[in-house]
C-alpha positions as YAML, in Angstrom:
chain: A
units: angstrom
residues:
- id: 1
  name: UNK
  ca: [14.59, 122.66, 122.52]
- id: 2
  name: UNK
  ca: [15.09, 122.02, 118.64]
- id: 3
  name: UNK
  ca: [16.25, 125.73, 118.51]
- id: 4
  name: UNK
  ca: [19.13, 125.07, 120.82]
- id: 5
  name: UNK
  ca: [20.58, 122.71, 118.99]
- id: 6
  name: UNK
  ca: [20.78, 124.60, 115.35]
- id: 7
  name: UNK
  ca: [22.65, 127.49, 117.48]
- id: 8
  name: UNK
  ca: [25.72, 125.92, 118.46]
- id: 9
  name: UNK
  ca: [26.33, 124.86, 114.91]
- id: 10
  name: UNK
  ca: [29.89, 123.59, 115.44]
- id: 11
  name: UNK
  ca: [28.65, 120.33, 116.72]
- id: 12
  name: UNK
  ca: [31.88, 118.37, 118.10]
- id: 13
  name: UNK
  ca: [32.93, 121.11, 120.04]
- id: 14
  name: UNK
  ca: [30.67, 122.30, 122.42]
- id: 15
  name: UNK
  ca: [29.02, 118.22, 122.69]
- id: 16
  name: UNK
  ca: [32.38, 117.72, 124.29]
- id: 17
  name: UNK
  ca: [31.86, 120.40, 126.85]
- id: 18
  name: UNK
  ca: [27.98, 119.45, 127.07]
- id: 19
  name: UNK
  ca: [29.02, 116.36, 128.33]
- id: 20
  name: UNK
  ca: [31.90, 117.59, 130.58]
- id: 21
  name: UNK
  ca: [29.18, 119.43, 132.52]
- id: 22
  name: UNK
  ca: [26.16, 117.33, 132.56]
- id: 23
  name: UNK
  ca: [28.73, 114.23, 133.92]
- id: 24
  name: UNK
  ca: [29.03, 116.38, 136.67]
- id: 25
  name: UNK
  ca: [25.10, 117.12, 137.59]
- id: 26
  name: UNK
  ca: [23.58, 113.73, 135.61]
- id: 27
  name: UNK
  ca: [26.07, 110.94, 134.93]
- id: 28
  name: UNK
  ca: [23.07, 109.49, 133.06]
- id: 29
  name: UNK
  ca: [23.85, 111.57, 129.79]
- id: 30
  name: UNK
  ca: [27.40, 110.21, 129.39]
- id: 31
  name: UNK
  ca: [26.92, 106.39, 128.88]
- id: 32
  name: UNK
  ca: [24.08, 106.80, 126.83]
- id: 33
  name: UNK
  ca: [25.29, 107.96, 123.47]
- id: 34
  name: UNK
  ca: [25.69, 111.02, 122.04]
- id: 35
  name: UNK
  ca: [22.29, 111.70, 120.34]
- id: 36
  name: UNK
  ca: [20.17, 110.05, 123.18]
- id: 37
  name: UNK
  ca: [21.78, 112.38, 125.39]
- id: 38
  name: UNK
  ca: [21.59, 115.60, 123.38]
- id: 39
  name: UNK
  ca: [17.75, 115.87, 123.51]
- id: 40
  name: UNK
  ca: [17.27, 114.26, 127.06]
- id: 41
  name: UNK
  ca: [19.39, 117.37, 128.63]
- id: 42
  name: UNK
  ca: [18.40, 120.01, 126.38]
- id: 43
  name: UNK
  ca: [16.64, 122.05, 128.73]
- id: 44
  name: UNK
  ca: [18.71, 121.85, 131.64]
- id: 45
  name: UNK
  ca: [21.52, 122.96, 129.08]
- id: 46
  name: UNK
  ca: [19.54, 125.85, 127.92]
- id: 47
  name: UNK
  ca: [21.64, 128.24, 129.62]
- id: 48
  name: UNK
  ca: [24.70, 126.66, 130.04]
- id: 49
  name: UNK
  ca: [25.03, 125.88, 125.88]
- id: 50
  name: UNK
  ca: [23.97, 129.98, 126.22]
- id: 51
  name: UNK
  ca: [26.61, 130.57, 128.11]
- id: 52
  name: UNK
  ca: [29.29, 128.26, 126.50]
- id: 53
  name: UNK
  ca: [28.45, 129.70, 123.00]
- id: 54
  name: UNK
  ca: [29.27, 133.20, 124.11]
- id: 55
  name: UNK
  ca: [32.34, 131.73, 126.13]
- id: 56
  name: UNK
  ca: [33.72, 130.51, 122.87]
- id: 57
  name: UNK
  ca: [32.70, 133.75, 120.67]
...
């Protein structure tokens, strides 16, 4: 899970997309805070941040 994170290093970027698709599936995520809802979906995001990072490379 920490490893995740330290792979997408541009932060802002790809939180805004995080959140885009986990409103979708979990509308939990979004009105809890960024940082509460970075680790909380971090392994349903495993592939999807995957998948976004090589979207934006």
């Amino acid at each position: 899970m920490l490893l995740v994170i330290p792979k997408p290093i541009p932060m802002p970027m790809p939180i805004r997309y995080r959140h885009r698709h986990v409103a979708t599936p979990t509308p939990t995520p979004t009105p809890t805070t960024t940082p509460t809802a970075i680790p909380i979906p971090t392994p349903t995001l495993l592939p999807k941040s995957r998948s976004i990072a090589l979207s934006f490379l």
